[in-house]
N, C-alpha and C positions, 0 to 999 in steps of 0.2 A: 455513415457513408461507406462504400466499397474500398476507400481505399485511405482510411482515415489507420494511418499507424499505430495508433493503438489497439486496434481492431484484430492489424494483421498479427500484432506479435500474441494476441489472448487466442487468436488460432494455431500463429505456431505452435505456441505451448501446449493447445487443444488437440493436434496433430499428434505431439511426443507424446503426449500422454495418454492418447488412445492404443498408440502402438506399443508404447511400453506396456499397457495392462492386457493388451486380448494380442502381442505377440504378431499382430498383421503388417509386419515390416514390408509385407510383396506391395504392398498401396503404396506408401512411404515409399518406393522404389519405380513403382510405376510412375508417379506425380511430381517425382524430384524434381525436374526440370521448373516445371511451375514453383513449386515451392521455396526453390530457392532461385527462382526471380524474385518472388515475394522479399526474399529476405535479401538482394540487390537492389531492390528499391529501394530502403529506408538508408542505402549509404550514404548519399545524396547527405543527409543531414545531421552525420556526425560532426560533432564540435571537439575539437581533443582537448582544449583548455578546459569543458566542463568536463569531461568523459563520458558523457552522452549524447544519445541523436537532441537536435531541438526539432524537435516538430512545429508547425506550424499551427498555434490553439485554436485558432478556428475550425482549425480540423481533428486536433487529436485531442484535444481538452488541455487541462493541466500536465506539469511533468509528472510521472508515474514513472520510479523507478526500479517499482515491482516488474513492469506491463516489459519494460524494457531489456531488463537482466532476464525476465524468465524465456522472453522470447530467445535471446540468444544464447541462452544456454540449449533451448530444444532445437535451434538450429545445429547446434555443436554436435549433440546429442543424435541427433536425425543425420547429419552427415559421415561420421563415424559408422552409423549403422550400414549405411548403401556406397559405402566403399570413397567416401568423397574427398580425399584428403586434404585438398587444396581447402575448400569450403570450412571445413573442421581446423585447420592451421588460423584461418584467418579470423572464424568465428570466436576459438580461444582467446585468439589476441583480443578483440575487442570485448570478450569476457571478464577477462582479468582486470583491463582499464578499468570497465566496468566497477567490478567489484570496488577497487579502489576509491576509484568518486565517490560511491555510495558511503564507505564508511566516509571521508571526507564531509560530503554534503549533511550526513543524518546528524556529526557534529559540530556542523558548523553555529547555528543557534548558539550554543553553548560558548563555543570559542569567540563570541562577543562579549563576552563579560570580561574576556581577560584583557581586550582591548579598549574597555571600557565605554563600545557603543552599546550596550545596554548595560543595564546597573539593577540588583538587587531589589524586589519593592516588596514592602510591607504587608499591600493588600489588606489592609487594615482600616480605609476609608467606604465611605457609601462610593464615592466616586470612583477611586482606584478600585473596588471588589467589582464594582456595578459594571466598569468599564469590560474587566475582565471575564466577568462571564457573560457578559453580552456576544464578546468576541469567540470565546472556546472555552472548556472547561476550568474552573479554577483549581488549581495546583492543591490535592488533599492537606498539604500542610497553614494553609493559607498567606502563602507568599510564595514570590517567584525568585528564585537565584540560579543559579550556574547548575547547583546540585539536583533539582526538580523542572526544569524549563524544558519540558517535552516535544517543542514545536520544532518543525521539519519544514524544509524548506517544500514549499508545492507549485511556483515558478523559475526554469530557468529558461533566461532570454537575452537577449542582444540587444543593447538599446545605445544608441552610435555608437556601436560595435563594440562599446563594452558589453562583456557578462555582468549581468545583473543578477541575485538569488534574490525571491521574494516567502515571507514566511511571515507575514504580520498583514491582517485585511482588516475593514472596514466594516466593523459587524454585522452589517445587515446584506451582505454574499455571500457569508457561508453559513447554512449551520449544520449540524456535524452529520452530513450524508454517508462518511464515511470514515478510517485513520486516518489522515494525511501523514503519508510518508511510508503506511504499512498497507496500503490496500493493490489488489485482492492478498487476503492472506496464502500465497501458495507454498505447499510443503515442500517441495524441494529448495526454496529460500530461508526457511525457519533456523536453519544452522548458522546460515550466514547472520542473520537478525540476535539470534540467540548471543552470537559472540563480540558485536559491535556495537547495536542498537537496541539490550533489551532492558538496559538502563531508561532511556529514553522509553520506551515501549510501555516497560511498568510503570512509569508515572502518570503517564494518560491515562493509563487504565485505574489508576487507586483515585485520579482527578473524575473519572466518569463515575466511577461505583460511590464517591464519595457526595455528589451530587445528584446522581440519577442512580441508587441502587436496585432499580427494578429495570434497566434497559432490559433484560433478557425477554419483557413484556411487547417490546416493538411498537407494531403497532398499535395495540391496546392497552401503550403507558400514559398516554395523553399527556405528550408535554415533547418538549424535545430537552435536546444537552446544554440549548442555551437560548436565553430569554427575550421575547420579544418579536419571536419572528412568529409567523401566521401559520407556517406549519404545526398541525397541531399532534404528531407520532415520532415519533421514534425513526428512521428509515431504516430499511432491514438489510441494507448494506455495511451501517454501521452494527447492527447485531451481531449479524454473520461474520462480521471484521475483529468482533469481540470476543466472541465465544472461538472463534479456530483460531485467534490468536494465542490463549489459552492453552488451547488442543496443543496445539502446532511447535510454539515458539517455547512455551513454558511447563508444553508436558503436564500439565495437573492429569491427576488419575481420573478414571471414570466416574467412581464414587464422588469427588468435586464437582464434576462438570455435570452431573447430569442435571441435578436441581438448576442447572440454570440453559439450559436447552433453549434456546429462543423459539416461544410461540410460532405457530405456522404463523404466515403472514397472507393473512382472506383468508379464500376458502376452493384454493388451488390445489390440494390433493396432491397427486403426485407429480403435478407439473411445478410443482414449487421447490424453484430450482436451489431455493437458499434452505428449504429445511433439508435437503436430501446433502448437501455439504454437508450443515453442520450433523446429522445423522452420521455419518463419514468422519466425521472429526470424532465423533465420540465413541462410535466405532473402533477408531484406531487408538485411544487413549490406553494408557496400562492402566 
């Protein structure tokens, strides 16, 4: 939909980043008025106890706190450039909040163990493994603790007016379309990620490679991350999410990364809009 929030902010960020690379700040100047309507709309639904917008999932999907930070940073960024100052004061502010929650939220997961709503599990039964990779990838060490518990929260909501964080589903909703917690992988987040979240980060990823060591195959690994569901590939959301996280957040060299290049996905050429990232990502690799 036109005006589904998540939508608008993968444009802002789409906007800052056309201007940053081909220098066309006269557009960004011309369209500002519009643009930062756009980004007066979504105040409507800030929450400061989470320190994010909630959107309404019906319309904007899950929480995505890629989709959100990167937006308001290119707001930040785009007002700064066309003399905006007000706009760029206000959009910092709620940058910063930002940031904060995010390390907050990415460990929150974890910080249940110390209050003992979750507890350490063995992952040592048919039941308890079975359960587990039904739901998401099982943790490469085969057990879950505080140290290895990669999971991200991917609901916040209000529910009689408390905030709720949700991060534990019913395994037959999700299967792994995508990170939870890291998608879209974009680079001007990778520092932030690198320095808060990439504890959490690398253990999904040593939990995927340890179970699925051929995702880089996508669509033609026949299988998915986790068992049971009718989809029968890989989604190249999740690849793309794999491989430039990689790129991105943990810098492997180009000599690493290229053996593992994610397959085109069909027989889209150069409108395939996920090999020409990760292309870009390997690209950019030392």
């Amino acid at each position: 939909m036109w005006n589904n929030p998540s939508l608008v902010n993968e444009r802002l960020y789409a906007l800052h980043q056309y201007a940053s690379l081909t220098g066309d700040w006269e557009t960004i100047q011309a369209h500002w008025g519009f643009i930062r309507a756009r980004y007066e709309d979504l105040l409507d639904y800030w929450d400061a106890e989470a320190g994010f917008f909630l959107f309404p999932e019906w319309l904007a999907g899950e929480f995505n706190p890629n989709l959100q930070v990167a937006g308001m940073l290119s707001v930040r960024e785009m007002a700064a450039q066309v003399g905006d100052s007000a706009t760029h004061a206000a959009a910092d502010g709620y940058l910063s909040r930002m940031y904060d929650a995010w390390a907050y939220w990415g460990g929150y997961v974890r910080r249940l163990y110390d209050t003992g709503a979750l507890q350490p599990a063995p992952l040592d039964t048919p039941e308890t493994w079975g359960y587990t990779q039904l739901v998401s990838p099982m943790p490469a060490e085969g057990y879950v603790n505080r140290d290895n518990d990669y999971r991200q929260v991917y609901a916040l909501r209000r529910d009689g007016g408390a905030l709720r964080a949700d991060f534990e589903r019913f395994w037959g909703t999700i299967p792994v379309y995508y990170l939870i917690g890291f998608h879209p992988v974009y680079p001007p987040l990778s520092a932030f990620i690198r320095a808060n979240l990439s504890d959490q980060l690398a253990d999904l990823l040593d939990a995927i490679d340890a179970i699925w060591p051929w995702w880089y195959m996508g669509d033609y690994g026949h299988g998915t991350l986790t068992r049971h569901h009718e989809e029968d590939s890989l989604s190249p959301l999740a690849t793309a999410d794999i491989f430039q996280a990689r790129a991105y957040v943990f810098n492997e060299p180009f000599e690493t990364l290229a053996p593992y290049l994610p397959w085109p996905f069909e027989a889209y050429g150069y409108r395939d809009i996920f090999r020409l990232q990760n292309l870009v990502a390997l690209l950019h690799a030392p």
